[in-house]
N, C-alpha and C positions, 0 to 999 in steps of 0.2 A: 419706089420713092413717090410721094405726092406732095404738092406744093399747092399752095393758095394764098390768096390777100384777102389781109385782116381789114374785115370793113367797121367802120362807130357802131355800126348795127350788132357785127360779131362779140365784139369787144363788150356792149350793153348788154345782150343776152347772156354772155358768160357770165357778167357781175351779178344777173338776176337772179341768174339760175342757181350757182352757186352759194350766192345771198353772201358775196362779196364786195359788200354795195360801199367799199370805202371811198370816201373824195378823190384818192390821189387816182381811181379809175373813173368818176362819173361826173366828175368835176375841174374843168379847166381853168377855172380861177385858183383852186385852191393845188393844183398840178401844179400849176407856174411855180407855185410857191417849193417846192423839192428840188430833190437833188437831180428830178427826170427832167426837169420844165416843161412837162404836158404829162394828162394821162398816160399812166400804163395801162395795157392790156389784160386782166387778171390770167392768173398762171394754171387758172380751169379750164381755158381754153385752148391752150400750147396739149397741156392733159385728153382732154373729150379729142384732138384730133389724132392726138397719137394711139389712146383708144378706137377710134375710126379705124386707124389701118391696120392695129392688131388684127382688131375681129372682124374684119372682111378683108383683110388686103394679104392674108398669108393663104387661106385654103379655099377651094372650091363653095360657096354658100351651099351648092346644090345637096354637095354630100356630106358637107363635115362645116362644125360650128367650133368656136375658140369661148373657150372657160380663162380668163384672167385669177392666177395665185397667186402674184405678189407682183408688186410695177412699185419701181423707186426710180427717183425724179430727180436733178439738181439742174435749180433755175441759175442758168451762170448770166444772164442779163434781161432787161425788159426785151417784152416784145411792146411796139406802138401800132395804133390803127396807120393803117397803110404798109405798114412793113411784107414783104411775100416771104412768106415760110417755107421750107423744105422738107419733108418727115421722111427720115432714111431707118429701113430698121430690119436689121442685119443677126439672123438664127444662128448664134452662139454654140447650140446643142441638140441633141432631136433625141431625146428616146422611145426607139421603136416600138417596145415591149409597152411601153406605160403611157404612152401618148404624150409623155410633157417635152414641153419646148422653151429653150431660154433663148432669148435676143436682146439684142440690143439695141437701143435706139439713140437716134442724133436729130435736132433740131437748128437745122439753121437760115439766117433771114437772107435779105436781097445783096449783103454786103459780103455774105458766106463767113458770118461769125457766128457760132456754135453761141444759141439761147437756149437749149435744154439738153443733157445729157439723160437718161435713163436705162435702166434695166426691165425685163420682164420674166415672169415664169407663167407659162400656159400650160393646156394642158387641151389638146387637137380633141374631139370627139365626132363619131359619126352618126349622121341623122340614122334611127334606128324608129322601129315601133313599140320597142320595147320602156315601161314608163318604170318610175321606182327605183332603178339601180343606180347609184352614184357611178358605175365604172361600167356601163352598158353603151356598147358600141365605141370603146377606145379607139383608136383608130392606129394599128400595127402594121400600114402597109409599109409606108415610103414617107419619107421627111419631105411637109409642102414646101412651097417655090415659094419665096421671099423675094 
């Protein structure tokens, strides 16, 4: 599990970055005016963190790296600057023979209400010398530690 607070800075580079530059995230005058009564946080950056702990927080970096197959998302509420987040995300499935790995993930803030539910499919590989093969270096030993 990793937890962090969402700082204006977070929240601004998310809208940049994603080129989710809508008012109701980078505009506080035009925030009031909604059903949130201030900015939200864009839902790219609830996304890029849960990504973070995909791909470093399930396997060893030294010997093995995480390929993302499919990550489906449902925003159940805003996140706001200042809120602290929680990213909990829990391997559903491990197949040894083929390297892929399903989890599940849960996102929730400082009040422990679930703001993002998702799913993922991986697929564990291991650092190898070998270049060119899509399926080089799978990684058959042991299901990583989540």
């Amino acid at each position: 599990m990793r937890a962090m607070s969402v700082s204006n800075d977070d929240a601004h580079q998310a809208a940049v970055l994603s080129q989710d530059v809508q008012p109701v995230h980078l505009d506080p005058d035009y925030a009031a005016r909604t059903r949130f009564g201030r900015p939200i946080v864009p839902g790219a950056f609830a996304i890029s963190r849960v990504a973070g702990l995909l791909g470093t927080g399930l396997v060893d970096l030294r010997t093995h790296y995480i390929v993302t197959h499919r990550f489906a998302a449902e925003f159940l509420r805003p996140v706001f600057v200042g809120d602290e987040l929680r990213i909990q995300a829990t391997v559903t499935a491990w197949g040894e023979e083929d390297g892929r790995l399903s989890v599940d993930v849960e996102v929730r803030n400082q009040r422990n209400r679930r703001v993002l539910l998702g799913t993922a499919d991986l697929v564990v590989l291991a650092l190898t010398d070998h270049v060119g093969s899509d399926q080089a270096g799978v990684r058959t030993t042991r299901p990583p530690s989540a």
